[in-house]
C-alpha positions in Angstrom: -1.7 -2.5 -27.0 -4.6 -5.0 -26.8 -1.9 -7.8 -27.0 0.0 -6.7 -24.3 -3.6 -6.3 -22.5 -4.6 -9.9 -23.1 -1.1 -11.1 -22.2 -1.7 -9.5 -19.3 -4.8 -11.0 -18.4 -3.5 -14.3 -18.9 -0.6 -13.8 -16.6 -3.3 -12.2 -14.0 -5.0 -15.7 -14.4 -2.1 -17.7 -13.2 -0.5 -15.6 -10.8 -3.3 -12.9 -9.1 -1.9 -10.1 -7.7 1.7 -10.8 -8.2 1.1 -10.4 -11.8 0.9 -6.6 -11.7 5.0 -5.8 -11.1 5.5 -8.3 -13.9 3.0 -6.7 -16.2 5.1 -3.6 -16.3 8.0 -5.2 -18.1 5.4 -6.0 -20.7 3.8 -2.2 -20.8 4.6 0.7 -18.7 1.5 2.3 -18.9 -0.8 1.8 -15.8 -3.8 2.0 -17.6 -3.0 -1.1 -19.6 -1.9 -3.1 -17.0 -4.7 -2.0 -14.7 -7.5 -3.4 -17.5 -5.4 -6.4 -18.1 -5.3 -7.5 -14.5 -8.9 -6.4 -14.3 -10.0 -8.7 -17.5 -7.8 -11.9 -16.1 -9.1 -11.2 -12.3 -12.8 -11.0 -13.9 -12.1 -13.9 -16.4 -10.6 -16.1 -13.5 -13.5 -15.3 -10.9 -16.0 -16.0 -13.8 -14.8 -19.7 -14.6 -14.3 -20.4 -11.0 -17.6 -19.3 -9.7 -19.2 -21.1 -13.0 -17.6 -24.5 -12.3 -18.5 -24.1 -8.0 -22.0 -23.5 -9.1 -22.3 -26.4 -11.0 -20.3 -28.4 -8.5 -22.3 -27.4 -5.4 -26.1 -27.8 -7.3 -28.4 -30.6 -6.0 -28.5 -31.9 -9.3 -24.4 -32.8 -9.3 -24.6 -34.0 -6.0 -27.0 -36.2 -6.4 -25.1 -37.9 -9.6 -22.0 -37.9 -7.0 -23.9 -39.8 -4.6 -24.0 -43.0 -7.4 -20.2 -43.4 -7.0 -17.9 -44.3 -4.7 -15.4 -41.3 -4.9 -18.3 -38.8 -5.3 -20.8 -40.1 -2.0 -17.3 -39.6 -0.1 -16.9 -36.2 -1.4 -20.7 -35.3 -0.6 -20.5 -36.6 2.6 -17.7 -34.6 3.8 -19.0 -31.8 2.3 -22.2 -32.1 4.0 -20.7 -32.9 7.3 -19.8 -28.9 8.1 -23.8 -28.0 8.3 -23.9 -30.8 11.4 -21.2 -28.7 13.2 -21.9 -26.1 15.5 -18.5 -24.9 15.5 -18.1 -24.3 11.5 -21.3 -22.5 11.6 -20.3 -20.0 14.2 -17.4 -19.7 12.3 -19.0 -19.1 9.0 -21.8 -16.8 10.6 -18.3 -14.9 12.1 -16.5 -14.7 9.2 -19.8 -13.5 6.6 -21.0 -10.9 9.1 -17.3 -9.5 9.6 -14.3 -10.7 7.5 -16.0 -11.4 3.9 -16.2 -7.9 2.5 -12.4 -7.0 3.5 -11.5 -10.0 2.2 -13.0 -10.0 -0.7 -12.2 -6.0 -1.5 -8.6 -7.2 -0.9 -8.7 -11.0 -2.7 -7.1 -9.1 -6.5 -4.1 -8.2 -4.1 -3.4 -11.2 -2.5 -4.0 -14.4 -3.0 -5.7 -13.5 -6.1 -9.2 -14.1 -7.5 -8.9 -17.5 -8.5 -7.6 -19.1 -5.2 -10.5 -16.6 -2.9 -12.9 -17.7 -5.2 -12.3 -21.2 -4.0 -11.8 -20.9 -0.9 -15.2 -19.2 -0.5 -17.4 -22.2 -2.0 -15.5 -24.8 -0.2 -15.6 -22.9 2.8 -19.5 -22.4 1.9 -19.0 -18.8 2.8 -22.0 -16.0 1.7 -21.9 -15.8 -2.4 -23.5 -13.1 -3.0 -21.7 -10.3 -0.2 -18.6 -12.0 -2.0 -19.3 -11.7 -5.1 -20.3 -8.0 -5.0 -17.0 -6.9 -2.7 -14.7 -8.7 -5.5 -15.9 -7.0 -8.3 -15.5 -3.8 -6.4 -12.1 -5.2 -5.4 -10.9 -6.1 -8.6 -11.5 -2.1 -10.1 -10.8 -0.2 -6.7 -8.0 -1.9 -4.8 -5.9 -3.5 -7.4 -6.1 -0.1 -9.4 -4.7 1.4 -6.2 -1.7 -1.1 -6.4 -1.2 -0.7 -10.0 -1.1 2.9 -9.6 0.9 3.0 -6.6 3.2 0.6 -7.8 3.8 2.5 -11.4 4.5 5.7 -9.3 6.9 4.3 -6.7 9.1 2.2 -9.4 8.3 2.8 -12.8 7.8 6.3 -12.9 
């Protein structure tokens, strides 16, 4: 059982929510395959949100600014504070669309790929952050669930 749980996982890591109808062909208990999407989800978000932190810190960017490659990089990250337009649209989509998304981000398109798109969209961490961990329990637990009693049961 804890094989098929970390085999799982690892196929959670790679492929998100389209993992879970998969998963069953390895186990057909829910409660296995529910965990192991949980643990690869969590595992996925946790290296992800790791690697942004460290990517987005004052301290890398200013050791990106001494190369070439990197002063482009900063400076196009940089530019979306200058626009009005991408902060209305950030302001929009924290105050309205971030905790639907990320309650629904274990679904589709999986942790790893929200994850990324919310630090390079500089979107609010910590509403995220919360609203996926409840995401990855609650709503993919409702898809495994509903999924094992539609087709596997």
């Amino acid at each position: 059982m804890f094989a098929d749980i970390i085999k799982i996982a690892v196929l959670c890591v790679f492929i998100g929510g389209a993992s879970i109808p998969v998963s069953f062909v390895i186990n057909t208990s829910p409660w296995v395959v529910w965990f192991g999407n949980a643990l690869g989800s969590l595992f996925s978000a946790v290296v992800v949100i790791y690697i942004c932190e460290r990517i987005t810190s004052k301290k890398f960017r200013n050791k990106a600014v001494k190369r070439r490659l990197g002063k482009k990089v900063v400076e196009v990250y940089e530019e979306g504070d200058d626009n009005k337009k991408v902060l209305k649209a950030r302001v929009l989509i924290d105050k309205h669309g971030l905790r639907v998304f990320s309650f629904l981000c274990p679904i589709f398109p999986g942790v790893l790929v929200s994850t990324i798109a919310v630090y390079v969209l500089n979107l609010d961490k910590h509403i995220y952050k919360k609203w996926m961990y409840t995401g990855v329990f609650i709503a993919s637990g409702f898809y495994v669930f509903s999924y094992w009693l539609v087709f596997v049961r």
